[in-house]
Kinemage of the C-alpha trace (Angstrom):
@kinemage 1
@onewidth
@group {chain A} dominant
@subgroup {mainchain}
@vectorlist {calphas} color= white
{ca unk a 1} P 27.501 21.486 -12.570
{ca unk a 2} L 29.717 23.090 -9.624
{ca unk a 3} L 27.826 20.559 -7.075
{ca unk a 4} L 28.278 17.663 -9.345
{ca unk a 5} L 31.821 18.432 -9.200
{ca unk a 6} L 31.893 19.246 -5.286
{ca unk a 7} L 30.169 15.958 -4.522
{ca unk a 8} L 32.336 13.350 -7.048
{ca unk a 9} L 35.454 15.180 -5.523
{ca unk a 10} L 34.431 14.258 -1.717
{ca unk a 11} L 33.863 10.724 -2.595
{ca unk a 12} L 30.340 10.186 -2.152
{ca unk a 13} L 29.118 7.034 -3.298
{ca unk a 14} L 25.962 5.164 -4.164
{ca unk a 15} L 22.438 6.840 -4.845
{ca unk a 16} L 23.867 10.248 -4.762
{ca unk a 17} L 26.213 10.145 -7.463
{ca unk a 18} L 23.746 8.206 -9.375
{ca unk a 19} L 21.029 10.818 -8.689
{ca unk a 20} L 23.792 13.561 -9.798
{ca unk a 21} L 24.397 11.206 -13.132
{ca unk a 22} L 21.173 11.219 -14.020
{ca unk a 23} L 20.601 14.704 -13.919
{ca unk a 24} L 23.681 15.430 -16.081
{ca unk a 25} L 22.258 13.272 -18.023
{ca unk a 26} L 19.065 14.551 -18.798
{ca unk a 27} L 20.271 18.311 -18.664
{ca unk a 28} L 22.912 17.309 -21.526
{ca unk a 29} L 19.959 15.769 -23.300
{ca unk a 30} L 17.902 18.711 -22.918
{ca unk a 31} L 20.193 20.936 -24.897
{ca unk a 32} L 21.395 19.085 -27.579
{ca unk a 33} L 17.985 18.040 -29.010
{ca unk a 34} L 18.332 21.796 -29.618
{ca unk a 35} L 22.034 21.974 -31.195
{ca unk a 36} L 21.960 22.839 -35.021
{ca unk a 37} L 24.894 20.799 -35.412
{ca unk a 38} L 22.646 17.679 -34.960
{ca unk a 39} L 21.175 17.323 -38.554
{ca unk a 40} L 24.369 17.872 -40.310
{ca unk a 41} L 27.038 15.651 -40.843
{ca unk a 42} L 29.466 15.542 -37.630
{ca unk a 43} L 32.914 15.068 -39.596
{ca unk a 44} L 32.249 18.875 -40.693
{ca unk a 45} L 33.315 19.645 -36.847
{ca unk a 46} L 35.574 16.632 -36.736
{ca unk a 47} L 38.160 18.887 -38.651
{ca unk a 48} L 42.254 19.553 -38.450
{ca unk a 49} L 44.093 22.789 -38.515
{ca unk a 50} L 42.786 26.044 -39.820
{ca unk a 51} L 39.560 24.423 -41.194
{ca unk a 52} L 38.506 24.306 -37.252
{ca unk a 53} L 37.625 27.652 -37.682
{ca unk a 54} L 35.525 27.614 -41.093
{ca unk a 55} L 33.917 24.701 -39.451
{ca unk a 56} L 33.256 27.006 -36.080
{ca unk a 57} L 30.830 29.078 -38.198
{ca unk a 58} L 28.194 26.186 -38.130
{ca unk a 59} L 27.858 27.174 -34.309
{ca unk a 60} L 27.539 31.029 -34.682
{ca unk a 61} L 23.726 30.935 -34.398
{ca unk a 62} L 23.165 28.049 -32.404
{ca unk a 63} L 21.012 28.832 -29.575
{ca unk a 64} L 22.723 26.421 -27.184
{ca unk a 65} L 26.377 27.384 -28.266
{ca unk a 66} L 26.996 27.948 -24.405
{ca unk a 67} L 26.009 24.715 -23.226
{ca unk a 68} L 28.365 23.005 -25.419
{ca unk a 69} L 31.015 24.712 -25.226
{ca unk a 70} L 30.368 24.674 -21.400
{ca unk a 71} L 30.060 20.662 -21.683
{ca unk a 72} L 33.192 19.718 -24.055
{ca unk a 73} L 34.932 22.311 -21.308
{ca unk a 74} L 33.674 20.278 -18.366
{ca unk a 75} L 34.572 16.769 -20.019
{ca unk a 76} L 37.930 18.179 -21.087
{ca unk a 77} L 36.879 17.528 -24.706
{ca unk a 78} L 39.765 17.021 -26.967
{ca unk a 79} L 38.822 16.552 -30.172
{ca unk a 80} L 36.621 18.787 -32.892
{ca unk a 81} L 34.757 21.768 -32.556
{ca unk a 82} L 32.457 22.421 -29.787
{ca unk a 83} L 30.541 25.434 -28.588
{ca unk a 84} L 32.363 27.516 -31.280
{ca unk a 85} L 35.651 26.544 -30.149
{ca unk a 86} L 38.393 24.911 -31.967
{ca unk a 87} L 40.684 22.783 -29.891
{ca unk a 88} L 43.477 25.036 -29.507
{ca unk a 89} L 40.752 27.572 -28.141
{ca unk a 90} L 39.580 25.417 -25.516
{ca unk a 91} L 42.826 24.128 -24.485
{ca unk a 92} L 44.392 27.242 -23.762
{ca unk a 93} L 40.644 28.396 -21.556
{ca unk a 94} L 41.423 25.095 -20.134
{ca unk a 95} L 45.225 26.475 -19.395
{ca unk a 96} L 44.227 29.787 -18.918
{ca unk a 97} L 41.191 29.205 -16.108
{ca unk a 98} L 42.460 25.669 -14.228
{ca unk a 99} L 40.618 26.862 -11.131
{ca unk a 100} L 37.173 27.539 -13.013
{ca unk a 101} L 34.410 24.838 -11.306
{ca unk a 102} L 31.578 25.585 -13.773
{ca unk a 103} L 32.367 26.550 -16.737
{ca unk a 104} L 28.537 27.161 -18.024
{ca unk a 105} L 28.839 30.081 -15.246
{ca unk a 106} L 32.019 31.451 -16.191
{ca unk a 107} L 31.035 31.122 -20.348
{ca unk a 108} L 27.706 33.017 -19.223
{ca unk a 109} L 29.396 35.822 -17.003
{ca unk a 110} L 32.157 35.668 -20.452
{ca unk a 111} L 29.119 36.901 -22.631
{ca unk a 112} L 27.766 39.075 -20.410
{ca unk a 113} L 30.928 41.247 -20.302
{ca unk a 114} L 31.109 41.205 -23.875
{ca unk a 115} L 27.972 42.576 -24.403
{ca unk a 116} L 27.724 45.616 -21.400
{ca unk a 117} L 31.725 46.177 -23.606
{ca unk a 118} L 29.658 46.834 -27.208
């Protein structure tokens, strides 16, 4: 995702960007074929207030949990739960990291810390 980024920021036009489209596309596609979220019924993520977080739980064994948090993140996702984050959560990592360029990188390196601290 960083070089997506890099290259829409410096303007490039044409085939390129189209090229980099079409591998978000198919990466995004790739991962949520896998999401356990997509059998249910999306207005249990689609919540307000404290039920974000009951409705968080859904994504506690997910096995792609990263990649969506990593892509509502990204797409500065307002609204619902995503990657096991309510909206509050991911606006204040949005606050809290402005100058992070991929965010599937810096959710990975996230986990990995947590797990060498248990």
């Amino acid at each position: 995702m960083s070089a997506t980024r890099t290259t829409a920021q410096s303007g490039t036009n044409g085939p390129i960007r189209n090229h980099l489209r079409s591998v978000q596309t198919r990466d995004r596609d790739a991962w949520v074929s896998k999401a356990l979220c997509r059998t249910g019924d999306p207005d249990e993520l689609f919540v307000r207030g404290a039920a974000q977080r009951r409705a968080a739980t859904i994504c506690r064994h997910c096995p792609v949990v990263l990649e969506c948090g990593a892509d509502a993140l990204q797409n500065r996702v307002e609204w619902g739960v995503w990657g096991g984050m309510t909206e509050r959560q991911r606006r204040a990592l949005l606050r809290q990291h402005s100058d992070v360029v991929s965010w599937v990188d810096f959710l990975a390196a996230a986990r990995r810390q947590r797990r060498t601290a248990i």
